[in-house]
C-alpha positions in Angstrom: 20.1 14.0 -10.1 19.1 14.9 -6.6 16.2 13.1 -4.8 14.0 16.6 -5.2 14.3 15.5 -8.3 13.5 12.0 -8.4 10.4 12.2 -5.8 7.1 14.8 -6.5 6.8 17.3 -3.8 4.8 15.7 -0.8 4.7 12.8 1.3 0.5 11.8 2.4 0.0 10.7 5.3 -3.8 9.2 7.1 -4.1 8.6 10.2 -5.8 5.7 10.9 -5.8 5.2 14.5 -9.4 4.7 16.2 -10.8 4.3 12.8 -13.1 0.6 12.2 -13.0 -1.3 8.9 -15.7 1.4 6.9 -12.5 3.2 6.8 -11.2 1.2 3.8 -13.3 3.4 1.6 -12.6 6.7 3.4 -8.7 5.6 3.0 -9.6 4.6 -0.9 -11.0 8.4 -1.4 -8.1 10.1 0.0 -5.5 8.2 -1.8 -7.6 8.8 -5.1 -7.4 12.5 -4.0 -3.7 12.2 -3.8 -2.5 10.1 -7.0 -4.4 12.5 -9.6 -1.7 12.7 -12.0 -1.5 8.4 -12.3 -2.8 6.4 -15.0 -6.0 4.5 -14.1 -4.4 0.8 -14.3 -1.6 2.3 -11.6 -4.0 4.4 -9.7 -6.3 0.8 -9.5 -2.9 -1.4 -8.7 -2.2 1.5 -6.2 -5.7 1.3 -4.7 -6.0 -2.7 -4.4 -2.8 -3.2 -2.3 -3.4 -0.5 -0.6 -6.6 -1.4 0.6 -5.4 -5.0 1.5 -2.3 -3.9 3.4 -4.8 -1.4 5.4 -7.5 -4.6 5.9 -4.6 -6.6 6.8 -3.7 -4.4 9.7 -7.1 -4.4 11.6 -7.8 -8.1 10.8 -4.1 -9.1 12.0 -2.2 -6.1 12.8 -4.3 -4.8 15.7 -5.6 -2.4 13.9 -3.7 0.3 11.2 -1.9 3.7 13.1 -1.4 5.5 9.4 -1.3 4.9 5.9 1.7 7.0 4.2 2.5 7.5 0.4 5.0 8.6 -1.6 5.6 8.8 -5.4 8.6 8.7 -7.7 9.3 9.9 -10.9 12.3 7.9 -11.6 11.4 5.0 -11.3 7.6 5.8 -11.7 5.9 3.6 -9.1 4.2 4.5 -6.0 5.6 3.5 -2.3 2.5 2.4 -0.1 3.2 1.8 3.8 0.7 1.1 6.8 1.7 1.0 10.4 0.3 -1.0 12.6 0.1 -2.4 16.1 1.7 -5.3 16.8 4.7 -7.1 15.4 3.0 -9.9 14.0 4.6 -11.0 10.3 2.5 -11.1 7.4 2.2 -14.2 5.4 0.7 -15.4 2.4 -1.8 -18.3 2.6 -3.1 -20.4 0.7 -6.9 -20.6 0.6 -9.3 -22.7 -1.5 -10.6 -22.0 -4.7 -14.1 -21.6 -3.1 -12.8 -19.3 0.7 -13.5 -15.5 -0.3 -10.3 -14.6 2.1 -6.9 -15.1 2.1 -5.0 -13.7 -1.2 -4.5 -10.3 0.3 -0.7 -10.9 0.4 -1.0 -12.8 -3.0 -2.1 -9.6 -5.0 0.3 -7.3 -2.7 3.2 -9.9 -3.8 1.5 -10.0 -7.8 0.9 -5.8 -8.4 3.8 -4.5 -6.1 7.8 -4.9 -7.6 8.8 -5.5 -4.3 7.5 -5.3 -0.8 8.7 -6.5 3.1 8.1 -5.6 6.6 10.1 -3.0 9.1 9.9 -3.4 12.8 9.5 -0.4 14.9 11.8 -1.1 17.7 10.8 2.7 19.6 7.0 1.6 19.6 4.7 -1.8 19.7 4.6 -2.4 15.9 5.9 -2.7 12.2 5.3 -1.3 9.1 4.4 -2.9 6.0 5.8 -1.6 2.7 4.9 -2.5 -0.9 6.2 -0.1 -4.2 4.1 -0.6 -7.1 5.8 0.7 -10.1 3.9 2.4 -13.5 4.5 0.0 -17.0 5.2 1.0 -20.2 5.4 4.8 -20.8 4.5 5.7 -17.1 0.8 6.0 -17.7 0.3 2.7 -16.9 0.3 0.7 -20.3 -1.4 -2.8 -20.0 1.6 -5.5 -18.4 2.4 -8.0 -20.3 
């Protein structure tokens, strides 16, 4: 099995440099665009970390450069990264029951299988990296 195999044709990629936060629903349409062929529960998994690892670059990341995705067949899942501006590490938080913010990493950590942070050395910033795989027949079947 060779990776042209394992990995659909196509790697998206948005820039996000001088965009503001109304971006999030720009980048939410594009990625939409891109993941046609997913189920709806993996396409909504795939759009809610998404949208928080993009957030969490302008509210702590000085802002995103690009949002890039890739999807695999085998394993089905969905690789989600956003670069960013500074080399800041995430972390989760805990907020109270009644703050509105902080469980952005929370529901990354929750919908993604696995997901961690990769310093650009060449360039002032990191990427953040999350894979979200599809459950059950790869149409995204309810989890357990």
């Amino acid at each position: 099995m060779t990776l042209a195999e394992d990995v659909l044709p196509g790697t998206w990629v948005m820039d996000l440099r001088d965009a503001s936060a109304r971006t999030l629903a720009e980048m939410r349409a594009w990625a939409t665009r891109q993941l046609t062929g997913l189920g709806a529960v993996h396409r909504g998994d795939v759009l809610l970390v998404a949208t928080e690892l993009v957030a969490n670059a302008f509210e702590h990341g000085g802002g995103p450069r690009h949002i890039q995705l890739w999807r695999s067949v085998r394993p089905c899942g969905v690789r989600i990264e956003v670069a960013d501006l500074t080399f800041r590490q995430p972390m989760m938080a805990l907020s109270a029951a009644a703050d509105p913010r902080g469980r952005g990493l929370l529901l990354v950590d929750r919908l993604a299988a696995s997901w961690g942070v990769r310093q650009d050395p060449r360039r002032a910033g990191k990427t953040v990296w999350a894979h979200v795989p599809c459950y059950g027949n790869g149409r995204c079947a309810p989890r357990s």
